[in-house]
N, C-alpha and C positions, 0 to 999 in steps of 0.2 A: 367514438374516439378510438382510434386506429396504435395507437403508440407504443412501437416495439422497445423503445431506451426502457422505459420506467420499469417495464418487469425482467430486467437486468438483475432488481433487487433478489432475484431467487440467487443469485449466484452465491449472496453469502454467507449460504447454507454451507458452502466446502469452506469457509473460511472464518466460520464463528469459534468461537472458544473459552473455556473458561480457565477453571483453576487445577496446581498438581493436586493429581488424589495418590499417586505411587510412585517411589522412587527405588531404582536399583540400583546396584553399582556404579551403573554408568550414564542409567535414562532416566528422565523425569516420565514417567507418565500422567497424560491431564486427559478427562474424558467430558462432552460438553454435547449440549442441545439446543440445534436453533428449532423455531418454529417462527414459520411464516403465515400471516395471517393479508390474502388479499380480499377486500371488500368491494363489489362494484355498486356504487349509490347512485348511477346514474337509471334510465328506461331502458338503456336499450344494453343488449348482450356483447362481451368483448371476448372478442375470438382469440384465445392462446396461440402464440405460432413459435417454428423451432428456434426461431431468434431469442423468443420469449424466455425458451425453456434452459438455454443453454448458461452453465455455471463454469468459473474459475475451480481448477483443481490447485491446495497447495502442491508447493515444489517439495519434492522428495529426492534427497540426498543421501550420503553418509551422516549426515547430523540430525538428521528429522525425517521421522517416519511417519503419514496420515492413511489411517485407515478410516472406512466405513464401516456402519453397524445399522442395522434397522431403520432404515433408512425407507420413507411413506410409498416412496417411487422410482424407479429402476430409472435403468441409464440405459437410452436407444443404442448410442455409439459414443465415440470420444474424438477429437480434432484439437488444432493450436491453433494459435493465436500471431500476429506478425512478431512479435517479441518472443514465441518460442516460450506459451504460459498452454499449461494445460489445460482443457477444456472439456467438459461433459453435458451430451443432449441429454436431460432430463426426459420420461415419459411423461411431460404436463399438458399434451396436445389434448386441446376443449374449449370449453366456454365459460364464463362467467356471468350465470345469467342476472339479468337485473336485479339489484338487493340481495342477492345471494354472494358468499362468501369463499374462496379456496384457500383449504390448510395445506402445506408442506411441511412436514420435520424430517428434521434427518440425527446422526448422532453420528461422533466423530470420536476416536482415538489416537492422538498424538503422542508419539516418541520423542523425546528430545536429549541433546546430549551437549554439555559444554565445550565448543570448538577451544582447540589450541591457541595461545597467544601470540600473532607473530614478535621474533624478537628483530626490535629495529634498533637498527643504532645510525644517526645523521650521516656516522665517515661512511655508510656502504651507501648511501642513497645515489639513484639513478637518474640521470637526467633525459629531457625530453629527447631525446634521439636513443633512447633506450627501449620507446615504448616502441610496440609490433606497429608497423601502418597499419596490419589491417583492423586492429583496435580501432586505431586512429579514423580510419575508414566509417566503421561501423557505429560509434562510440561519439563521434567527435563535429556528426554533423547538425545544422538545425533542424528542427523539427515544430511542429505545433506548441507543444508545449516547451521544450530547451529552446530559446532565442534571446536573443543580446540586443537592444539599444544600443545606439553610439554611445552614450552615456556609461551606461555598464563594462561595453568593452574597453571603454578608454580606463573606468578603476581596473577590471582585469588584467592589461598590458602594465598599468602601472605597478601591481602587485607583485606582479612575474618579473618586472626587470630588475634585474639585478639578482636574482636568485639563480642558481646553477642547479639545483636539481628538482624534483616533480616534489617531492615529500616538502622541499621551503615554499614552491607553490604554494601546494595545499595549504600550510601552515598560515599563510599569510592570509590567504582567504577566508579559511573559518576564523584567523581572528578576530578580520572587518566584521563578519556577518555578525559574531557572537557580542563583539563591542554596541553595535548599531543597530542593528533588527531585535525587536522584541516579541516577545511572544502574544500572540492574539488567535482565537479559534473563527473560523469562519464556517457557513452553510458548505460553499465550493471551492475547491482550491481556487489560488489566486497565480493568475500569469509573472513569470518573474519581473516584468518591469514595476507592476505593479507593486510589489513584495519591495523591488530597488527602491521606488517611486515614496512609498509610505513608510518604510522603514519597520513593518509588522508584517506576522505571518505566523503559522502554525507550522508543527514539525514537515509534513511536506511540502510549505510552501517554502521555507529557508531551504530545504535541501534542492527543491527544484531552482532556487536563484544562485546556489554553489554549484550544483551541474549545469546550469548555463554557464557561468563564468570560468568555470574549470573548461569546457569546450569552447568555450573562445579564445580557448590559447594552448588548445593543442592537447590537451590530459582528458584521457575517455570517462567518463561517467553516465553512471546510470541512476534510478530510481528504484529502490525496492521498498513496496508493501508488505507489512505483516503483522502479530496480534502479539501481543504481550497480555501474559497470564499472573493474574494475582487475585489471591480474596480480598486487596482493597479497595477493587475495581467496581462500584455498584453505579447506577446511573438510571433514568427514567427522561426522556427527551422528549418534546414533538415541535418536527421542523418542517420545513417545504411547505406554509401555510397549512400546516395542520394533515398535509396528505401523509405524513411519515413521522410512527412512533415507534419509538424504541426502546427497549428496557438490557442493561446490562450487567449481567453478575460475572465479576473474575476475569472479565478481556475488556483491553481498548487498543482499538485501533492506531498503526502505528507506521509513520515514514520516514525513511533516511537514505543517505547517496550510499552509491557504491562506486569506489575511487581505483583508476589503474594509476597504483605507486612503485613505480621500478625500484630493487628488485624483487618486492614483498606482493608485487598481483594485486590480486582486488583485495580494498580494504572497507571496510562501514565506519560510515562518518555518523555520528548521530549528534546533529546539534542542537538536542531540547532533552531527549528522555535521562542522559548522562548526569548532567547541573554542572558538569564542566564547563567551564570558559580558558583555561591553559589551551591553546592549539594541540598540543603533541599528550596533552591528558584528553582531549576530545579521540584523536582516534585511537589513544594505547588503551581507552579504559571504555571502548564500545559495547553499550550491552548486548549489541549482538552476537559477543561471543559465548553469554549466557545460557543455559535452558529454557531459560522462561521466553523467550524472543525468537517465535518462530517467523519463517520466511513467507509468505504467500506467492507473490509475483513481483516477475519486473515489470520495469517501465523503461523504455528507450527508443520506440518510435511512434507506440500509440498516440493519438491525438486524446492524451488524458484531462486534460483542463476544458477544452471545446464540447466531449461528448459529456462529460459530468454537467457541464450548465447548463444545454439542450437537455439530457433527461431529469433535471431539474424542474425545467421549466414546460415538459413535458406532463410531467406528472402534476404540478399545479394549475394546469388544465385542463383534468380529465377527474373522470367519475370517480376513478380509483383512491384507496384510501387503502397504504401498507403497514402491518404492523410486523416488528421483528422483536423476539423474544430470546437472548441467548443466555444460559445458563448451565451450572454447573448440575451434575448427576449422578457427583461421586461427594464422598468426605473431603473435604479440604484443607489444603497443607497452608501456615502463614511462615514461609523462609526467614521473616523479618528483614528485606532488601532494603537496605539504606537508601539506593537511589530510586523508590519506588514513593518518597519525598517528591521527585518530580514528576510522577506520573499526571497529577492533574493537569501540570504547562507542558508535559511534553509526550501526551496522546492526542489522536484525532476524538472529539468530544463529541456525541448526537451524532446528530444527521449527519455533520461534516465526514464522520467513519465512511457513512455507506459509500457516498460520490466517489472515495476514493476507488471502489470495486465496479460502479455503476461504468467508466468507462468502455470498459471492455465489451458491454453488452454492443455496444455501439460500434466498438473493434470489431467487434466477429462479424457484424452487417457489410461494415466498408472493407473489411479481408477476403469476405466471401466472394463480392463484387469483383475485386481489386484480383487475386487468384484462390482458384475453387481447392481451398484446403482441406488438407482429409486427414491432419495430426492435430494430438494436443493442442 
C-alpha cells in the first residue's frame, strides 16, 4: 500500500493544542503535546515519502504567536500551500517496517491575544459595489468545495433581493441557516448541497453552505480552521473503521466563515461555537475575537471536501493504523467561558477534527504538480 493522503495525519502535530497555563497582560499563554503513533500491521514495509512528511504551520499574525519546542524531528525546508497556508517538510524520510511502529512528538507554545471588537452600526454598512473586484475575483468563484445547486442559488438571490447592503446579506443568510440546519458531527465533511439537501451539518459543514451561498451573489468568503482551548475539552474516539484513534485534553477542533463586510473587511462568522441565533449577535459576539480561538489555516481554493474523503478511504484500506495523542503540559487555567456551554455542538468531534487538516496533504501533491512551489 502506496498511500500518500493518509500520512497527511502528521500535519497535526503544528496544529494540536491544549489548555492556558499563563496569562499576561495582554497574552494567553497555552503549551501542549501531540504525539503521533503510526503502526504498520500489514507484511510488507511502507516507504515514507516528502509528501508524507509535509505539515500545516499555524498562521502567525499580530494576535497569535506559535512557536516550536522539542520537537522529535527537524524541518528539511518550508513551502505554501495554493491558499497561501504554511507548510513544513518534516525530516520523516524511511520506512515502516512490517509490525513495526513510528512515534513523532513535537511541542508547541502559543501566544494569544484578544483582537478588538469591530464597531458596526447598520447606517455605515456598504454595499455590493463597495467590495474590491479583486476580492470578488479571488473570493467569489466556484471551487470543489464552495458550489451552488440551482436550488441553493435560487434561496441565495431570494435572500439578497431586497437588501441594499452586504452586512443585510449576510444577516439574512445566517438567519435561514441558524433557523433550519442543525447541528449533527460527521467522519468528513459534507459538500454544501448536501448540508442544503439534509438540513444538518457540523460547524464546517454550515459555514461551507454560508460561503457557498455568500459567493453566489457576489460577497467574498472563505473558510478558516482552528483549535479552541479549554480544560473542558477531554475526549477518546476511534473512527475510519478502527484505523484512527484519538485522545484529546483541552483542544477541539474548530470551523467557521470568514466574511468581506464593507466597510468593516473580514469578519468571523461562527454559527455553532457562539449559541447565538440573533444574526447581528452571531457576528458582534464571534469567538474568534477571544484568546482562546486560535487561527490554523484557510480554506478558499483547496479541494477540501474531495481530498478529506479520498484519504479517508485511503487509510481504511491500508495496513496503517494512526494513533493521535494531544495534551496538555503545563497547569491549567478554567476561565469559566459561558459560551464553552456550546463547545460540545459546536467543535469538530473525533475523527471528524483530523479530515478537516487531512486535505491539505493531498493539496501540496496536486500544488506541486499544478506549480513547483517553494513558499509556505
Amino acid at each position: 500500500m502506496r498511500s500518500k493522503a493518509f500520512t497527511i495525519l502528521l500535519i497535526i502535530l503544528l496544529l494540536s493544542g491544549s489548555v492556558p497555563v499563563a496569562q499576561s497582560a495582554n497574552k494567553e499563554e497555552y503549551a501542549f503535546r501531540s504525539i503521533y503513533v503510526f503502526e504498520n500491521q500489514g507484511e510488507e514495509a511502507y516507504a515514507l515519502t516528502e509528501e508524507d512528511a509535509t505539515m500545516v504551520l499555524f498562521i502567525n499574525n499580530r494576535w497569535q504567536t506559535v512557536t516550536l519546542r522539542n520537537a522529535s524531528h527537524g524541518i528539511l525546508r518550508e513551502d505554501v500551500d495554493e491558499d497561501g497556508n504554511s507548510l513544513a517538510i518534516m525530516d520523516l524520510l524511511g520506512e515502516i517496517q512490517a509490525g513495526k511502529s513510528v512515534v513523532f512528538s513535537i511541542e508547541y507554545v502559543v501566544e494569544s491575544e484578544v483582537k478588538p471588537l469591530p464597531r458596526i452600526d447598520p447606517l455605515e454598512a456598504g454595499s455590493l459595489s463597495d467590495i474590491p473586484s479583486k476580492l470578488v475575483d479571488d473570493f467569489c468563484s466556484e471551487t470543489e468545495t464552495f458550489n451552488s445547486t440551482e436550488d441553493m442559488e435560487l434561496l441565495a438571490q431570494s435572500l439578497a433581493t431586497g437588501q441594499t447592503t452586504v452586512l443585510g446579506v449576510v444577516s439574512d443568510m445566517i438567519d435561514w441557516i441558524v433557523e433550519n440546519v442543525k447541528y449533527s458531527n460527521f467522519e468528513v465533511p459534507m459538500y454544501p448541497y448536501e448540508t442544503f439537501e439534509d438540513l444538518v451539518g457540523d460547524c464546517d459543514d454550515q459555514a461551507i453552505l454560508l460561503i457557498s451561498m455568500l459567493r453566489s451573489v457576489g460577497v467574498p468568503a472563505l473558510l478558516q480552521i482552528g483549535v479552541v482551548f479549554s480544560d473542558k475539552i477531554h475526549s477518546e474516539k476511534t473512527s475510519w473503521g478502527g484505523h484512527l484513534a484519538i485522545q484529546q485534553a483541552g483542544v477541539g477542533w474548530h470551523g467557521w466563515a470568514m466574511v468581506y463586510v464593507p466597510p468593516w473587511g473580514w469578519l468571523p462568522v461562527d454559527l455553532t461555537l457562539s449559541g447565538e441565533e440573533d444574526p447581528m449577535k452571531v457576528i458582534l459576539n464571534a469567538p474568534q475575537y477571544e484568546d482562546y480561538v486560535v487561527t490554523a489555516f484557510n480554506v478558499s481554493s483547496m479541494p477540501y471536501i474531495g481530498n478529506s474523503r479520498r484519504s479517508r478511504e485511503l487509510l481504511m484500506s491500508s495496513d496503517i493504523y494512526v494513533s493521535v495523542t494531544d495534551k496538555a503540559i503545563e497547569n491549567t487555567i478554567d476561565k469559566g467561558w459561558s459560551r464553552l456551554l456550546y463547545i460540545g455542538a459546536g467543535v469538530l468531534a473525533g475523527g471528524a477534527f483530523v479530515v478537516v487538516i487531512i486535505y491539505l496533504h493531498s493539496a501540496v501533491s496536486h500544488s506541486r504538480i499544478f506549480y513547483k512551489k517553494t513558499v509556505s
